[in-house]
C-alpha positions in Angstrom: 32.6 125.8 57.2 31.3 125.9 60.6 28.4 123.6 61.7 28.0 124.7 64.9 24.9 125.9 66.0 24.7 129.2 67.8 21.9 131.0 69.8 21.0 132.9 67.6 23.0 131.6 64.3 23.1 128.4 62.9 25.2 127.4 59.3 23.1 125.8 56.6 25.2 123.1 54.6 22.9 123.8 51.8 22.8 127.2 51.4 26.2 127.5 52.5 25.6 130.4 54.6 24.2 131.6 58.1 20.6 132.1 59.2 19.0 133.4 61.8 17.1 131.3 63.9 13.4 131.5 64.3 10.5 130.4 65.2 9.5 129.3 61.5 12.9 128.6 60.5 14.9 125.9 63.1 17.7 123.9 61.9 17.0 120.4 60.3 19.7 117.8 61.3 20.0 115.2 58.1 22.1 112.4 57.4 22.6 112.3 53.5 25.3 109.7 52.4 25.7 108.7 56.0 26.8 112.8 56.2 25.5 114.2 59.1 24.4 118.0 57.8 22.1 121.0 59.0 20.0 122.8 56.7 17.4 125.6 56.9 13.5 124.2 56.7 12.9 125.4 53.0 16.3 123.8 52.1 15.1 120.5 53.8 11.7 121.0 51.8 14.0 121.2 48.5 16.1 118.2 49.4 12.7 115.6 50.2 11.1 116.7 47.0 14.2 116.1 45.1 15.0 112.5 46.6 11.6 111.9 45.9 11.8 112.5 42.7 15.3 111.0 41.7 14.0 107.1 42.9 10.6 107.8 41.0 12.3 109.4 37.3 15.3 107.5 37.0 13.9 105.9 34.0 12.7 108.9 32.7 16.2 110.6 33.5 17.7 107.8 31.5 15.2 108.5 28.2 16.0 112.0 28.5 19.7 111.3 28.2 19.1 109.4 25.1 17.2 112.5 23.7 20.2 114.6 24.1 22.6 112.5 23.1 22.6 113.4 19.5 22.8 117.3 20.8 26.2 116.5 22.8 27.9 117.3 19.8 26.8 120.2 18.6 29.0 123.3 18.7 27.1 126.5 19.7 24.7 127.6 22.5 22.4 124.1 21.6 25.1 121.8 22.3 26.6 123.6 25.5 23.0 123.4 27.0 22.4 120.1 25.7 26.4 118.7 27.6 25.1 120.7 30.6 21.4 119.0 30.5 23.1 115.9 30.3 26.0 115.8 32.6 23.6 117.0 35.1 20.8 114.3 34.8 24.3 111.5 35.2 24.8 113.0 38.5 21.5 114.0 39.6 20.6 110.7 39.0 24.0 108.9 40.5 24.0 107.1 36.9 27.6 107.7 36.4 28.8 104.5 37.6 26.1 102.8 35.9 27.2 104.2 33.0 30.6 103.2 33.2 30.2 100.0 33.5 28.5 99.3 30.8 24.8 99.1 32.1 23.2 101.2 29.9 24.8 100.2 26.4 22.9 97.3 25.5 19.8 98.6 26.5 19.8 102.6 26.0 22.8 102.4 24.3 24.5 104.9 26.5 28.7 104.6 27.4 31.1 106.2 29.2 32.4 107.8 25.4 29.1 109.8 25.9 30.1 111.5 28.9 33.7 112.2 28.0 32.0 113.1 24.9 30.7 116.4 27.1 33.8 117.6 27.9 35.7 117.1 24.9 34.4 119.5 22.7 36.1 123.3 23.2 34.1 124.6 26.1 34.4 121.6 28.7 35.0 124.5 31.3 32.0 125.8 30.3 30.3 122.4 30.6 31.8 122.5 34.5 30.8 125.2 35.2 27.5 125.4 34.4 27.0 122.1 36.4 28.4 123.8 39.3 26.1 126.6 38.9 23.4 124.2 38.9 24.8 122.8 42.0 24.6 125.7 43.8 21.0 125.9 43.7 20.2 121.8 44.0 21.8 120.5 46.8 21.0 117.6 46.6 22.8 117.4 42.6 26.1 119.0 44.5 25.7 115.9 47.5 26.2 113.6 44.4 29.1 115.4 42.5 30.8 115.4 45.9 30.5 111.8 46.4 30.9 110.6 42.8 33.8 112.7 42.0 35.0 112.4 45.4 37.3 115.3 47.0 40.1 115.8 44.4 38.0 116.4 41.8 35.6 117.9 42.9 38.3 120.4 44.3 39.8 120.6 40.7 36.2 121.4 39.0 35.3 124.1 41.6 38.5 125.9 41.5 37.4 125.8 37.6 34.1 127.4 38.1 36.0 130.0 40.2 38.2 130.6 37.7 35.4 130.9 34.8 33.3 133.0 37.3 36.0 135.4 38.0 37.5 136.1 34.2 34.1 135.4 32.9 31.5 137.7 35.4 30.4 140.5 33.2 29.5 138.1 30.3 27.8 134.6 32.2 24.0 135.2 34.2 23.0 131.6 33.6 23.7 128.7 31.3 20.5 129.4 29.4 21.8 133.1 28.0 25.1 132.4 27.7 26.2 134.3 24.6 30.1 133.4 24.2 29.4 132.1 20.5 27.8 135.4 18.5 26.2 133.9 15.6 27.3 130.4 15.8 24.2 128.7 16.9 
């Protein structure tokens, strides 16, 4: 990945792909994590809104995950969107280490057995991947996968999504339609 600016090119971290610059749409310099990192100006738009939003609903991200914590084990279309739902509020919302140490038990009775719960039903690839998918269009939810997964496994889980996007193409659009169980759900 090249973050070198050009004169007429410039890479967005976010988008993960070049634009041309113009007038309306300059490179934003941004330090996320301490990470120094370009993005386009509707990418930097995104990414305000979204850290915004993540210090004003954590406690609302933290209800939500005790409303889908019955659906985790479901087998079927509703529980694959439900793991997906709620691995992606833990790391939207950087509440994995909070749950894991214990945080959120007493309280919201919430553990660490709900999270591995997620990927150890029969579709935990499918559960990765549809994270990943998510992350592609949030950058800000990729930023924290990165950091709370760190390198190695984040490597690991992407070369899964590559591998699911690859054997899986003609049958997976989005998580939402994904139609791998026939009449199970």
């Amino acid at each position: 990945m090249k973050k070198i600016i050009h004169d007429n090119l410039f890479y967005c971290d976010a988008c993960e792909e070049h634009h041309r610059t113009t007038t309306y749409n300059q490179p934003v310099r941004v330090f996320i994590k301490d990470r120094p990192v370009y993005t386009c100006k509707r990418q930097y738009f995104y990414l305000q809104q979204d850290l915004n939003r993540a210090d004003k609903n954590r406690n609302k991200a933290i209800k939500k995950l005790n409303k889908l914590q019955s659906s985790i084990k479901l087998v079927g279309k509703k529980g694959l969107k439900a793991r997906i739902d709620f691995i992606t509020i833990i790391f939207k919302y950087s509440l994995k280490n909070t749950i894991g140490n214990g945080s959120l038990l007493e309280g919201f009775k919430l553990s660490m057995q709900d999270y591995d719960r997620c990927f150890e039903i029969f579709d935990g690839d499918l559960v990765v991947h549809g994270l990943l998918k998510l992350a592609c269009k949030n950058y800000l939810l990729k930023v924290n996968l990165q950091e709370q997964l760190g390198v190695q496994n984040f490597g690991q889980w992407r070369g899964i999504y590559n591998r699911i996007e690859r054997v899986c193409q003609p049958y997976i659009r989005d998580p939402n339609t994904l139609d791998l169980f026939g009449d199970l759900s």
